[in-house]
PDB file with SEQRES, HELIX, SHEET and CRYST1 records, atoms N, CA, C and O in Angstrom:
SEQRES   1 A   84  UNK UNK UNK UNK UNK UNK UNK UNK UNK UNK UNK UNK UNK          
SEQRES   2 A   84  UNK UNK UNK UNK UNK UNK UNK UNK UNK UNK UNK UNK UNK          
SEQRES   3 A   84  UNK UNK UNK UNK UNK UNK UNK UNK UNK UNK UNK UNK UNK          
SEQRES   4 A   84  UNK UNK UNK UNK UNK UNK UNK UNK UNK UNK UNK UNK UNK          
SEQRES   5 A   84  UNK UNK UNK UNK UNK UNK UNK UNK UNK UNK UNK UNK UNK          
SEQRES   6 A   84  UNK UNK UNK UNK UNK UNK UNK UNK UNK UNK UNK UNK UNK          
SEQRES   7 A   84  UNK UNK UNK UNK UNK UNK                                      
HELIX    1 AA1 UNK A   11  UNK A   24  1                                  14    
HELIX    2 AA2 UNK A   25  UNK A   29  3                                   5    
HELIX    3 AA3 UNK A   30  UNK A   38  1                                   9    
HELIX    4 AA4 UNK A   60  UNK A   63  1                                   4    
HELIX    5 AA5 UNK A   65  UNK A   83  1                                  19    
CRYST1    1.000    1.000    1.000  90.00  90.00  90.00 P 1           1          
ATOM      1  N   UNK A   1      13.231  31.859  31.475  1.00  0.00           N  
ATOM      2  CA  UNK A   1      12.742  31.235  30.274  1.00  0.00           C  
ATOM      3  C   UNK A   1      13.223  29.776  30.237  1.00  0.00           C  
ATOM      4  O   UNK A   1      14.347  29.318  30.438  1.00  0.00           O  
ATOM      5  N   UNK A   2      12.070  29.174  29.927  1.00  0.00           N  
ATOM      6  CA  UNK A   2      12.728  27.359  29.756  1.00  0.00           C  
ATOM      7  C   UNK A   2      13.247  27.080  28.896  1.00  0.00           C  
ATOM      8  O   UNK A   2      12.401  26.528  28.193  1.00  0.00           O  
ATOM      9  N   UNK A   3      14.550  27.073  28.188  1.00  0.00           N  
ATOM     10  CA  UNK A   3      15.031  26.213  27.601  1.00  0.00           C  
ATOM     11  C   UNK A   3      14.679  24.665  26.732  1.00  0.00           C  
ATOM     12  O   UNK A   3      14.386  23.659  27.377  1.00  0.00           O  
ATOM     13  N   UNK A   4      14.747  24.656  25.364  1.00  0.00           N  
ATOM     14  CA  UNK A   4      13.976  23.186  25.290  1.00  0.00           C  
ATOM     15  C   UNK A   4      15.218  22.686  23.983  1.00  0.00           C  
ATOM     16  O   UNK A   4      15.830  23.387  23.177  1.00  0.00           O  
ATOM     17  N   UNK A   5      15.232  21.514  24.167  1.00  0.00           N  
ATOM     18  CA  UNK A   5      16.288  20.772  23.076  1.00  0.00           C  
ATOM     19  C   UNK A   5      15.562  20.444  22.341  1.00  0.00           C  
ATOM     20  O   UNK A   5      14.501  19.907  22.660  1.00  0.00           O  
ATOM     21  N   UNK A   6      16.006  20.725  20.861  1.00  0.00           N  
ATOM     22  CA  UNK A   6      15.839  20.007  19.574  1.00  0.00           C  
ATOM     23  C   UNK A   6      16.297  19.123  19.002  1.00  0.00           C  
ATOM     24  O   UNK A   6      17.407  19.556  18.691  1.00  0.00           O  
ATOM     25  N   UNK A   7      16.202  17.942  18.549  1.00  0.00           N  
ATOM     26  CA  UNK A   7      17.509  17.488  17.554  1.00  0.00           C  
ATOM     27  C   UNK A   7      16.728  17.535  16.030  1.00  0.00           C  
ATOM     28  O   UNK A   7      15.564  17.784  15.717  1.00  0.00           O  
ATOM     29  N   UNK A   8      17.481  17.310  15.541  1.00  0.00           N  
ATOM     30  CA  UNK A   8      17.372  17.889  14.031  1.00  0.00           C  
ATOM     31  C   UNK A   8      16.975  16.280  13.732  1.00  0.00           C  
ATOM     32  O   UNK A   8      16.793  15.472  14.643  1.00  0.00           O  
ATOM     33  N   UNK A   9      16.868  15.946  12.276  1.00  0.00           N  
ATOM     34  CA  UNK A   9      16.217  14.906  11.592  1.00  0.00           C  
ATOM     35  C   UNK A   9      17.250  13.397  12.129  1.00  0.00           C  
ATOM     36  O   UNK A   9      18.335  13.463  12.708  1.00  0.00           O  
ATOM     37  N   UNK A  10      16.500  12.106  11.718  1.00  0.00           N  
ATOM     38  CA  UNK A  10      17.686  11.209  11.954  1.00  0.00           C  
ATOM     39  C   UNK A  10      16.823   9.607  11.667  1.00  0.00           C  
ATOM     40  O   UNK A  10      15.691   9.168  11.869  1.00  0.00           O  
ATOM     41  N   UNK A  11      18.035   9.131  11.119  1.00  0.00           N  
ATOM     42  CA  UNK A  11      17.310   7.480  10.788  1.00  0.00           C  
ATOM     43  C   UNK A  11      17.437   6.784  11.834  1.00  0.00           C  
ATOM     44  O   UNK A  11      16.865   5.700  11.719  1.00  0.00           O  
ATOM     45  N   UNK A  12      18.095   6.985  13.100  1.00  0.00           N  
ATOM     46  CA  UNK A  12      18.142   6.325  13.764  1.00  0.00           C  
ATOM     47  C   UNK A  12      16.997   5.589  15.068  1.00  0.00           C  
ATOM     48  O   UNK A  12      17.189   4.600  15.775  1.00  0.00           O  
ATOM     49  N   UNK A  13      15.873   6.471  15.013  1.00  0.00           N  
ATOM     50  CA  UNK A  13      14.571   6.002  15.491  1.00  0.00           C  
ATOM     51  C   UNK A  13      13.766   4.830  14.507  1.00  0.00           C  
ATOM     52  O   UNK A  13      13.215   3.820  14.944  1.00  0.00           O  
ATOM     53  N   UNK A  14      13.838   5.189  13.255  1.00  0.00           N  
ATOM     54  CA  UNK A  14      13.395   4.557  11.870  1.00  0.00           C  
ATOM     55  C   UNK A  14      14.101   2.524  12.072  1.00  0.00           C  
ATOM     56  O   UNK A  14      13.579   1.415  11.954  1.00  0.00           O  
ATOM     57  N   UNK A  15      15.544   3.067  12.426  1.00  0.00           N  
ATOM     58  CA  UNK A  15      16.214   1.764  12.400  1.00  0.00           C  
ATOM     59  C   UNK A  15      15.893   1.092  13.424  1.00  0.00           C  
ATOM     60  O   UNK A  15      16.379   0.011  13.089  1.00  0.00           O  
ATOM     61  N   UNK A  16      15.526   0.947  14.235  1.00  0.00           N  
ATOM     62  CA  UNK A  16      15.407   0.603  15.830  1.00  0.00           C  
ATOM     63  C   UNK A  16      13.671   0.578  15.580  1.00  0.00           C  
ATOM     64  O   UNK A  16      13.333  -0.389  16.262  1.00  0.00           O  
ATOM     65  N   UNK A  17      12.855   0.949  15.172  1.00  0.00           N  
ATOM     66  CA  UNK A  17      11.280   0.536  14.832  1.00  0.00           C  
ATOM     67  C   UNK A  17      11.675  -0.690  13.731  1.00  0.00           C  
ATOM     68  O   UNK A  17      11.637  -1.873  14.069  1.00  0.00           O  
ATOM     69  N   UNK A  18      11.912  -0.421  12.892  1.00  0.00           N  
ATOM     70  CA  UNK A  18      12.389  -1.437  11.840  1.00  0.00           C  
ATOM     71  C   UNK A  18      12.130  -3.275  12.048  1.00  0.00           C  
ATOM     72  O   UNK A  18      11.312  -4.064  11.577  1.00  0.00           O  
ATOM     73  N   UNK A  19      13.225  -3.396  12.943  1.00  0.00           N  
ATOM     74  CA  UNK A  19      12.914  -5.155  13.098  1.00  0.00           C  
ATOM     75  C   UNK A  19      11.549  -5.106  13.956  1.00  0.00           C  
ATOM     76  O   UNK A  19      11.204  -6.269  14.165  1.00  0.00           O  
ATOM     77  N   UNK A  20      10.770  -4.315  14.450  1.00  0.00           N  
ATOM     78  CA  UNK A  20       9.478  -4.624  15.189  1.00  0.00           C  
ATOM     79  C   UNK A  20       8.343  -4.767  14.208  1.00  0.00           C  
ATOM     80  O   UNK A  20       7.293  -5.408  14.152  1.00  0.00           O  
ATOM     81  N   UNK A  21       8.977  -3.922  13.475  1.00  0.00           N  
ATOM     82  CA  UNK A  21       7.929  -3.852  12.165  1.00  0.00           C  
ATOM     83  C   UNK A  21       7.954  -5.127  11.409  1.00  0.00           C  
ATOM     84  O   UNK A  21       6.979  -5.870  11.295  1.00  0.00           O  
ATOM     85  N   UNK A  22       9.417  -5.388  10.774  1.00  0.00           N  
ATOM     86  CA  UNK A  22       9.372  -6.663  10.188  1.00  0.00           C  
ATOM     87  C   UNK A  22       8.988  -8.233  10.754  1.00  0.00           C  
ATOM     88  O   UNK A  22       8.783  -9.246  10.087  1.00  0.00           O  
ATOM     89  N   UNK A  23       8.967  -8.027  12.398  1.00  0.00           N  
ATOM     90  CA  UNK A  23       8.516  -9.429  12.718  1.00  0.00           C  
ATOM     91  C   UNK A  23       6.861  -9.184  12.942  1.00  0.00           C  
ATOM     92  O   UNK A  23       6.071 -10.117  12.798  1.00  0.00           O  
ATOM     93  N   UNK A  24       6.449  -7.896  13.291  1.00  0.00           N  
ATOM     94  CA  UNK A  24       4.802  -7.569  12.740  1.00  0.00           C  
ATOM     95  C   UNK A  24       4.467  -8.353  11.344  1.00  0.00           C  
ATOM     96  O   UNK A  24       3.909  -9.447  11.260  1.00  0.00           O  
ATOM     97  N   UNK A  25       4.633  -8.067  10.967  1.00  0.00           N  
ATOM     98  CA  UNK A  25       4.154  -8.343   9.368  1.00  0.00           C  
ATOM     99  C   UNK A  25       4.260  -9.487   9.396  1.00  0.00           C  
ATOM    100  O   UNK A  25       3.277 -10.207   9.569  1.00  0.00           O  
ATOM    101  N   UNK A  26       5.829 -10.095   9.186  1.00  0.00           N  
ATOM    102  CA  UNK A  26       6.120 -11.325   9.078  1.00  0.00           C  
ATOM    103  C   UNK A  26       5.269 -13.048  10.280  1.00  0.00           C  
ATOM    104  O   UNK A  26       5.236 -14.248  10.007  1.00  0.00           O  
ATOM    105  N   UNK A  27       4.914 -12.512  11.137  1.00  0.00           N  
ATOM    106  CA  UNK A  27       4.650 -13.431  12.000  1.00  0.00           C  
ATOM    107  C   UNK A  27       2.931 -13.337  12.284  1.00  0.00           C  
ATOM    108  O   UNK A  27       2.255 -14.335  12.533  1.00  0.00           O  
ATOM    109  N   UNK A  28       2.195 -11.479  12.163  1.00  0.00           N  
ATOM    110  CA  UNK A  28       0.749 -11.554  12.130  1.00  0.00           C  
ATOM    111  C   UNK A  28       0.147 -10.906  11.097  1.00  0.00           C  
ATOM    112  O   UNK A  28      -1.039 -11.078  10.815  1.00  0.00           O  
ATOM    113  N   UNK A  29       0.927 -10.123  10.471  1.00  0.00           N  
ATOM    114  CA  UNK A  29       0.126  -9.879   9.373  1.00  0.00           C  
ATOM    115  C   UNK A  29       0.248 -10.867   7.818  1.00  0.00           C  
ATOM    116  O   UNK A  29      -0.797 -10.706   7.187  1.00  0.00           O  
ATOM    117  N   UNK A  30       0.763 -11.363   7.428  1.00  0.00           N  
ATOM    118  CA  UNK A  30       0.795 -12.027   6.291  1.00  0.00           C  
ATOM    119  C   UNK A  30       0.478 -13.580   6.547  1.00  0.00           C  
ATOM    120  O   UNK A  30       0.210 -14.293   5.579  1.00  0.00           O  
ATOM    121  N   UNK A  31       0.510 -14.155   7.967  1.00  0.00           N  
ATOM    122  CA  UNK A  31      -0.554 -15.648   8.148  1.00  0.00           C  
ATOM    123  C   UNK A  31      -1.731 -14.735   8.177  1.00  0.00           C  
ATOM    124  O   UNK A  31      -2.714 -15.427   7.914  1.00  0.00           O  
ATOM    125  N   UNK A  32      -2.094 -13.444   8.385  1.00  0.00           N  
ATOM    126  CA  UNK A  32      -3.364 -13.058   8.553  1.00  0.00           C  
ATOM    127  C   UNK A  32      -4.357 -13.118   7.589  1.00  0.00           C  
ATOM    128  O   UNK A  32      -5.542 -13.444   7.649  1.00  0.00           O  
ATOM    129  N   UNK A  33      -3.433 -12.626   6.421  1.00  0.00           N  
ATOM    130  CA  UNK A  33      -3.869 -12.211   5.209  1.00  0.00           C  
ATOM    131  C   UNK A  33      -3.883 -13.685   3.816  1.00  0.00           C  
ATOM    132  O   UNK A  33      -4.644 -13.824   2.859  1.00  0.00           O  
ATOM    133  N   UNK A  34      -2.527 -14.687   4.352  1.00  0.00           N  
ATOM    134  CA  UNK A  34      -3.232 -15.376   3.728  1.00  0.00           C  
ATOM    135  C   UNK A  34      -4.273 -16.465   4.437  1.00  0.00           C  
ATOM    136  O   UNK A  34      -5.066 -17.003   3.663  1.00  0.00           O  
ATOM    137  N   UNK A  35      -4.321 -16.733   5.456  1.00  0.00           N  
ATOM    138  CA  UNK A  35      -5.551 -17.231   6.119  1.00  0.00           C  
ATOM    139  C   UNK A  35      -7.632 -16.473   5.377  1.00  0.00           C  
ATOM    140  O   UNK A  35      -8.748 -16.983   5.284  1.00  0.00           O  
ATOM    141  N   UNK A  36      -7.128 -15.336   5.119  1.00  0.00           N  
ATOM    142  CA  UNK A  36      -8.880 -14.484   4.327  1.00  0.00           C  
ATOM    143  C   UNK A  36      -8.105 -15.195   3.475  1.00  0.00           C  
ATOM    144  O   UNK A  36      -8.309 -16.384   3.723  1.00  0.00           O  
ATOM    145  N   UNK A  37      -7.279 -15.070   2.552  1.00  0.00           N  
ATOM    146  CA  UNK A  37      -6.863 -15.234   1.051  1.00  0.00           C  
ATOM    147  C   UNK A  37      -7.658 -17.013   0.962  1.00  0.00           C  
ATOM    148  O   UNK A  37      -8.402 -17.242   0.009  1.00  0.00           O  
ATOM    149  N   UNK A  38      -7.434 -17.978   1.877  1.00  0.00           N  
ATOM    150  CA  UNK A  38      -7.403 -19.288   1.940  1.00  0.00           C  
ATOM    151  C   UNK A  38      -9.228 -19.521   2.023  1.00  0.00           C  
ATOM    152  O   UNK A  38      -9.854 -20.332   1.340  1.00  0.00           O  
ATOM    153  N   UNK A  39      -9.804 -18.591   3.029  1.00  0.00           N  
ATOM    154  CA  UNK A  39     -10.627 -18.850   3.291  1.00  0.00           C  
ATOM    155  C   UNK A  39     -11.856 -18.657   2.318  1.00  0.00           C  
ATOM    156  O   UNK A  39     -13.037 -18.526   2.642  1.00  0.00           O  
ATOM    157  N   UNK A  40     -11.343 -18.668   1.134  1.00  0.00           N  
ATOM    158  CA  UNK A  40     -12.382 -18.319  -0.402  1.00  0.00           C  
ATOM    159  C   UNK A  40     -11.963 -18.958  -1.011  1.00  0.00           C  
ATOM    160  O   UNK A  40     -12.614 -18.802  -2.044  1.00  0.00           O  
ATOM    161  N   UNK A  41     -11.259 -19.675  -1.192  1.00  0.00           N  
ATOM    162  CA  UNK A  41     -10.812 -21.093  -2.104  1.00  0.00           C  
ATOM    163  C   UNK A  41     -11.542 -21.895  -1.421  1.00  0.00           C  
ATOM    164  O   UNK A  41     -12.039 -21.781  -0.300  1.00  0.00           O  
ATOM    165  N   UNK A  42     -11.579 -23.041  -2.486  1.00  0.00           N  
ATOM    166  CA  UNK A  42     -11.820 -24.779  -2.186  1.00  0.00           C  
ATOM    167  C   UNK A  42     -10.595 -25.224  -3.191  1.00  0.00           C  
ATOM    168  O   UNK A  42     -10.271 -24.861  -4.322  1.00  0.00           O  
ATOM    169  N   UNK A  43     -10.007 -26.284  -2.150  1.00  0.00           N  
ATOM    170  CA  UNK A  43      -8.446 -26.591  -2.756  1.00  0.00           C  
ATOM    171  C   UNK A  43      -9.240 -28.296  -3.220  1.00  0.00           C  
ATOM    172  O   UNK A  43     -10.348 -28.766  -2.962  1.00  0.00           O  
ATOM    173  N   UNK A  44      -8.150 -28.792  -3.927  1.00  0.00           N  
ATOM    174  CA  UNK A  44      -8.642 -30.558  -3.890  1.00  0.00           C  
ATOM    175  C   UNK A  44      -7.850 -31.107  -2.832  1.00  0.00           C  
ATOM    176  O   UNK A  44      -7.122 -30.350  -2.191  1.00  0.00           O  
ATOM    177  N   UNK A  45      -7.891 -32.122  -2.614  1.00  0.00           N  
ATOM    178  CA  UNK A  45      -7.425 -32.909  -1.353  1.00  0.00           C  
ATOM    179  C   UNK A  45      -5.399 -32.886  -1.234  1.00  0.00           C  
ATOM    180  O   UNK A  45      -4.667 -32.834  -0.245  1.00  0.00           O  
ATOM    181  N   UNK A  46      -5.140 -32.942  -2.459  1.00  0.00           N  
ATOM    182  CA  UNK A  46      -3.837 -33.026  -2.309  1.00  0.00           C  
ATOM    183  C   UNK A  46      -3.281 -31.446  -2.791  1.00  0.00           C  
ATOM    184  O   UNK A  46      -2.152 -31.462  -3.279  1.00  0.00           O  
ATOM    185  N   UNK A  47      -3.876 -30.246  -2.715  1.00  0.00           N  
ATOM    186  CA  UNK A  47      -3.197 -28.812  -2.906  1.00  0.00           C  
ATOM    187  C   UNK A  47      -2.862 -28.526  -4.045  1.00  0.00           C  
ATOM    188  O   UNK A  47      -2.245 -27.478  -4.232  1.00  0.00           O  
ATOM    189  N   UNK A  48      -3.257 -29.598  -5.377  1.00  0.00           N  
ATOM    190  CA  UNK A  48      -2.969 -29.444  -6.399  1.00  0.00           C  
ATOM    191  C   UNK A  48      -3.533 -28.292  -7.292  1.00  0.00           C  
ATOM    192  O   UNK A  48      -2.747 -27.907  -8.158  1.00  0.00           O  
ATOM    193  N   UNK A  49      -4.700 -27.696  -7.247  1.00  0.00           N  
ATOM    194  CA  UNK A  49      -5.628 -26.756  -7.678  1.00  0.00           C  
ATOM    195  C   UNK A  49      -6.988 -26.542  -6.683  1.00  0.00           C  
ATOM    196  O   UNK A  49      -7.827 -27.178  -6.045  1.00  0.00           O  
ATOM    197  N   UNK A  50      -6.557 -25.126  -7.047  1.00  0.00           N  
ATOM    198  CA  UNK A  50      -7.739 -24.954  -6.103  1.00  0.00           C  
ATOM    199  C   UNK A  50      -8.877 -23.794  -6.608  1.00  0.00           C  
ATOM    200  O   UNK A  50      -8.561 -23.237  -7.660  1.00  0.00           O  
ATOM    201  N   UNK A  51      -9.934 -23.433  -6.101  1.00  0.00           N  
ATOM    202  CA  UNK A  51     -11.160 -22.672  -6.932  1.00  0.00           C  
ATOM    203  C   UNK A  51     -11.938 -21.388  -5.775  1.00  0.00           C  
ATOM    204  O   UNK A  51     -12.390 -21.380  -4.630  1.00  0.00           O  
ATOM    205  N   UNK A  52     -11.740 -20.403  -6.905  1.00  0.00           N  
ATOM    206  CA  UNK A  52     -12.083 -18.967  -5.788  1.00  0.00           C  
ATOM    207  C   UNK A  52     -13.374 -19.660  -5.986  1.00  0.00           C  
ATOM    208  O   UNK A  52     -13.556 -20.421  -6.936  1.00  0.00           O  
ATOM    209  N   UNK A  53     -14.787 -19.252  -4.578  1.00  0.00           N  
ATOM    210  CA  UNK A  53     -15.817 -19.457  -4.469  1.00  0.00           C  
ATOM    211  C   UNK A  53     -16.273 -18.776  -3.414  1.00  0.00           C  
ATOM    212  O   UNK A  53     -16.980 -19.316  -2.563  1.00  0.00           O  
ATOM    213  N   UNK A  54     -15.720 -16.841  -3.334  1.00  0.00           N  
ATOM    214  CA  UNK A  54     -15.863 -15.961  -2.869  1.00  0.00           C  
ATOM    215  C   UNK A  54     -16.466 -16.672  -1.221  1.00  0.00           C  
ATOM    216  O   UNK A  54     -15.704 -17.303  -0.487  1.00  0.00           O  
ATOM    217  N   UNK A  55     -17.803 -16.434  -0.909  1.00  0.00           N  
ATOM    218  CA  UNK A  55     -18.167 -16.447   0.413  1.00  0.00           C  
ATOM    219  C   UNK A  55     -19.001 -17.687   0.552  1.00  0.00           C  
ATOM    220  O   UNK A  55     -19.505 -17.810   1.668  1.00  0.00           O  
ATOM    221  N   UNK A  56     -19.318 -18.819  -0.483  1.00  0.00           N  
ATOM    222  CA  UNK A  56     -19.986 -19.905  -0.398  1.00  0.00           C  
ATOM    223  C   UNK A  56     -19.537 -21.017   0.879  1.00  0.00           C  
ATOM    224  O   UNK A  56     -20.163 -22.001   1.272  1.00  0.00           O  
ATOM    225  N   UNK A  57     -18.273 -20.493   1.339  1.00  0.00           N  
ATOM    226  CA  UNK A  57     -17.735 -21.437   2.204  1.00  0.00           C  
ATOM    227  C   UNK A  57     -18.162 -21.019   3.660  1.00  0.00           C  
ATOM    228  O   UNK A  57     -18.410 -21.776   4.599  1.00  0.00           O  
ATOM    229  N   UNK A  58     -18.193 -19.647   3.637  1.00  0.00           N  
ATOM    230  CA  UNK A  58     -19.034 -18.551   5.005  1.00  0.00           C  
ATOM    231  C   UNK A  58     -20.101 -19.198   4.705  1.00  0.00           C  
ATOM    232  O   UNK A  58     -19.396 -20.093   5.171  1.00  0.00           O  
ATOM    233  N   UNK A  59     -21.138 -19.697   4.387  1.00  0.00           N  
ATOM    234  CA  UNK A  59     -22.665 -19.770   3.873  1.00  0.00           C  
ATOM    235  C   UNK A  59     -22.365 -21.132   4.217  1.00  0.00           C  
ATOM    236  O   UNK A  59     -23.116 -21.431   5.145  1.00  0.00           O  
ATOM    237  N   UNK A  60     -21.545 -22.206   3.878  1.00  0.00           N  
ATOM    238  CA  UNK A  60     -21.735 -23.343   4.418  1.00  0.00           C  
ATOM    239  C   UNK A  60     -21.297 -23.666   6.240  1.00  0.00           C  
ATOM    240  O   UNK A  60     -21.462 -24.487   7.142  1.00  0.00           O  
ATOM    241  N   UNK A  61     -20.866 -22.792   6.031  1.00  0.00           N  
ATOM    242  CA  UNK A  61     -20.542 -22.754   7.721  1.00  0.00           C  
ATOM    243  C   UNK A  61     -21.642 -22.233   8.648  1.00  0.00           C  
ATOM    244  O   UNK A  61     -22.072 -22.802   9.652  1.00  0.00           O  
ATOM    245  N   UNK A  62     -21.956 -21.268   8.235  1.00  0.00           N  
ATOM    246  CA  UNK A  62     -23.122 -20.605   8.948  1.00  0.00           C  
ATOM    247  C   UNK A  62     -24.397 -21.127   8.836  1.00  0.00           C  
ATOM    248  O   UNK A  62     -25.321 -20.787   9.575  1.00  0.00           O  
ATOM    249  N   UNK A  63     -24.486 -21.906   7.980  1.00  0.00           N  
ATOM    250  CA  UNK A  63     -25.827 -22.802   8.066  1.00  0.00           C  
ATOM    251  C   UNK A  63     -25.561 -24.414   8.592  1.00  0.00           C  
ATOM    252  O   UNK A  63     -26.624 -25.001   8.794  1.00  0.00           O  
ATOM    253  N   UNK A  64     -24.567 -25.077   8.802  1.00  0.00           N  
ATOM    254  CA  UNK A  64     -24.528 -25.882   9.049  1.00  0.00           C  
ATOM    255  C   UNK A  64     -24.717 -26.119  10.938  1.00  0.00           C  
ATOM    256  O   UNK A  64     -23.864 -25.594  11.655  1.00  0.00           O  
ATOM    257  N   UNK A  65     -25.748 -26.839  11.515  1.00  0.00           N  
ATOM    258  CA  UNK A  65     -25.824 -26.833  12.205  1.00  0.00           C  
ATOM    259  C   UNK A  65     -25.576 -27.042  13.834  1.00  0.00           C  
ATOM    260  O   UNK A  65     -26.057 -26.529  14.844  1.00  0.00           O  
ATOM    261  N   UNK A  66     -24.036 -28.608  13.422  1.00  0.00           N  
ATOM    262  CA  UNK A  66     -23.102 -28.447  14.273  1.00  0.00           C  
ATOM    263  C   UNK A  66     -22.326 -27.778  14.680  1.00  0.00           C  
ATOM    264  O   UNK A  66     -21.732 -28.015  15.732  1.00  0.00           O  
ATOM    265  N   UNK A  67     -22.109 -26.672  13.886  1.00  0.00           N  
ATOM    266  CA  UNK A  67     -21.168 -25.664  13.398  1.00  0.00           C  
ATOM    267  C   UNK A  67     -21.903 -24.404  14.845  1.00  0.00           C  
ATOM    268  O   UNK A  67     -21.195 -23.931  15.733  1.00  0.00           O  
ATOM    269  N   UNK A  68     -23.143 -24.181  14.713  1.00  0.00           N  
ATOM    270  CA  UNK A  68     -24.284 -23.524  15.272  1.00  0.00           C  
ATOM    271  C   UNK A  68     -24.061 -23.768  16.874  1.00  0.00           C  
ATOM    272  O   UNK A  68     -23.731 -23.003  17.780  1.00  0.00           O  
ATOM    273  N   UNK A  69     -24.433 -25.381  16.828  1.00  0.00           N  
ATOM    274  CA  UNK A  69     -24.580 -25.325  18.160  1.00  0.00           C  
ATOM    275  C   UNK A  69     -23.222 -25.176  18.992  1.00  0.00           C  
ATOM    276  O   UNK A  69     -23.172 -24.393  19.941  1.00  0.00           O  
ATOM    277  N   UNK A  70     -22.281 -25.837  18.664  1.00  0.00           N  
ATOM    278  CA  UNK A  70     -20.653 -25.786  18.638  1.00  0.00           C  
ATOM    279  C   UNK A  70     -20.019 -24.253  19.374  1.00  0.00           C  
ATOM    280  O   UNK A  70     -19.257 -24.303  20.340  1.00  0.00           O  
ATOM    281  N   UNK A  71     -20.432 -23.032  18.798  1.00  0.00           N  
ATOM    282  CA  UNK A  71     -20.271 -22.398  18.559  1.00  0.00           C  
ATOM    283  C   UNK A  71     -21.358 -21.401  20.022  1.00  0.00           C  
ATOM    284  O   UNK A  71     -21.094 -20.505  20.824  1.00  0.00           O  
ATOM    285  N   UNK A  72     -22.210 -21.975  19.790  1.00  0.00           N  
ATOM    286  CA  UNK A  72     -23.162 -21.862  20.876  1.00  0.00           C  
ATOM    287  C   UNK A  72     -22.857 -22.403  22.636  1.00  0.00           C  
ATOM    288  O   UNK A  72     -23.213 -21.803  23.650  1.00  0.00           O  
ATOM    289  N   UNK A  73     -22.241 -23.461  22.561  1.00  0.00           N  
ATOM    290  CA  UNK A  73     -21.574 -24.101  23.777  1.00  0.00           C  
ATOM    291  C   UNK A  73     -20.419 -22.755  24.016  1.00  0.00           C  
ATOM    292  O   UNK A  73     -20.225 -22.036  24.996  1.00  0.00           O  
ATOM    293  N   UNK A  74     -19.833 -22.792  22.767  1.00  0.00           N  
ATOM    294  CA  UNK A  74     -18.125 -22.333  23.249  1.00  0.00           C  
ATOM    295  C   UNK A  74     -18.580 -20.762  23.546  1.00  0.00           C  
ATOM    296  O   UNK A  74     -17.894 -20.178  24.385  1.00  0.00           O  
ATOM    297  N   UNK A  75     -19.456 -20.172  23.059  1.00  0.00           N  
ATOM    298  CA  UNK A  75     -19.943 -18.897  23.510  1.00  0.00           C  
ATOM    299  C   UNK A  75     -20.550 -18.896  25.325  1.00  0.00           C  
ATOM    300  O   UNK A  75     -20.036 -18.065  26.074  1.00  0.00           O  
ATOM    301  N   UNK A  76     -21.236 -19.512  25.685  1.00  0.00           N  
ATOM    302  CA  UNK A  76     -21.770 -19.698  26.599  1.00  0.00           C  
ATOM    303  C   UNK A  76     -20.840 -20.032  27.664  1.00  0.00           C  
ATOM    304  O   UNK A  76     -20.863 -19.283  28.641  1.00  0.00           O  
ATOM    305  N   UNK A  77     -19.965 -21.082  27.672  1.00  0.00           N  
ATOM    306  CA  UNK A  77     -18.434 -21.551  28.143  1.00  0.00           C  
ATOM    307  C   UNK A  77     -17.935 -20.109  28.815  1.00  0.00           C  
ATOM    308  O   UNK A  77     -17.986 -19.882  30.024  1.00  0.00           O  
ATOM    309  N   UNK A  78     -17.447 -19.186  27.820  1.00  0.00           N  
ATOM    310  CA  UNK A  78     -16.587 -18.154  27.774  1.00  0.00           C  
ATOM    311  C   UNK A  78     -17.246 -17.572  28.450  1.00  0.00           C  
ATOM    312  O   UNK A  78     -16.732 -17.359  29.548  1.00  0.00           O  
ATOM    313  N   UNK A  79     -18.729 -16.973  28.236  1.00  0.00           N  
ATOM    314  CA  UNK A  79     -19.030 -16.115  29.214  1.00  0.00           C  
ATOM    315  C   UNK A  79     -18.978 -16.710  31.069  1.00  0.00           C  
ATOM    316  O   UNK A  79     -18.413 -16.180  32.025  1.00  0.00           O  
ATOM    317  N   UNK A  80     -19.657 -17.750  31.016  1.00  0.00           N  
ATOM    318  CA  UNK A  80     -19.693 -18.336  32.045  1.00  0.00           C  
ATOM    319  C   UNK A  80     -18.399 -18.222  33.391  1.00  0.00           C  
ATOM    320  O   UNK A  80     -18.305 -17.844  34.559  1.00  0.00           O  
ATOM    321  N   UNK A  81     -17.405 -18.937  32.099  1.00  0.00           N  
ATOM    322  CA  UNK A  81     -15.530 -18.438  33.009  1.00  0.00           C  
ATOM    323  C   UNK A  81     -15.032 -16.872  33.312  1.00  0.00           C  
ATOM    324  O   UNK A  81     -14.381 -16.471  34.278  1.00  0.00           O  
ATOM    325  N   UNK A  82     -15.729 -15.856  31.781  1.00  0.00           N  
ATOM    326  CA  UNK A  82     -15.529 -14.874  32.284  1.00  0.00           C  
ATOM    327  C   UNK A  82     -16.508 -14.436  33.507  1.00  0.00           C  
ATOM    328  O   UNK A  82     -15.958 -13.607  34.233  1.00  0.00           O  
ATOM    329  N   UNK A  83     -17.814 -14.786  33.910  1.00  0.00           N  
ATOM    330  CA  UNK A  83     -19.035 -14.104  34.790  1.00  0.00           C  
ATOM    331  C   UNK A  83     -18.181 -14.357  35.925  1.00  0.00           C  
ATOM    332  O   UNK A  83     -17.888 -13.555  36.812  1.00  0.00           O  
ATOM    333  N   UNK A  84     -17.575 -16.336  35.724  1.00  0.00           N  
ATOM    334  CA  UNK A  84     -17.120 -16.495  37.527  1.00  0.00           C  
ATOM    335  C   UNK A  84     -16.050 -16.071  38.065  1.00  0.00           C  
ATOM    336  O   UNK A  84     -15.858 -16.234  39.270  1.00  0.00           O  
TER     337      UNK A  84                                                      
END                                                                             
């Protein structure tokens, strides 16, 4: 019969995940989150006040046409380096 070890409960896996977790968050999740948070405002020039305007700023981007072609190069680019 095989024999198998148990160990019983313990914080010590918990503690040792811990700082991986906190530099997660700290370094990609919360520039993540306020980067969407940012990206629905319009601020004024000097950060003094700024105005939710949900997705109007997606809508000016996506129609603007340098934006288009821009976007179109750097797509094409990428595949290209990845094909060769």
């Amino acid at each position: 019969m095989l024999k198998r070890v148990h160990f019983g409960p313990s914080v010590l896996p918990y503690l040792l995940v811990t700082p991986q977790i906190l530099i997660t968050v700290l370094f990609f999740l919360w520039p993540a989150a306020r980067a969407l948070y940012q990206s629905v405002l319009v601020e004024d020039p000097f950060g003094l006040s700024s105005k939710f305007v949900w997705f109007e700023n997606f809508e000016a981007l996506l129609t603007d046409e340098a934006y288009l072609q821009a976007f179109g190069r750097t797509f094409a680019f990428s595949g290209l380096v990845a094909g060769l």
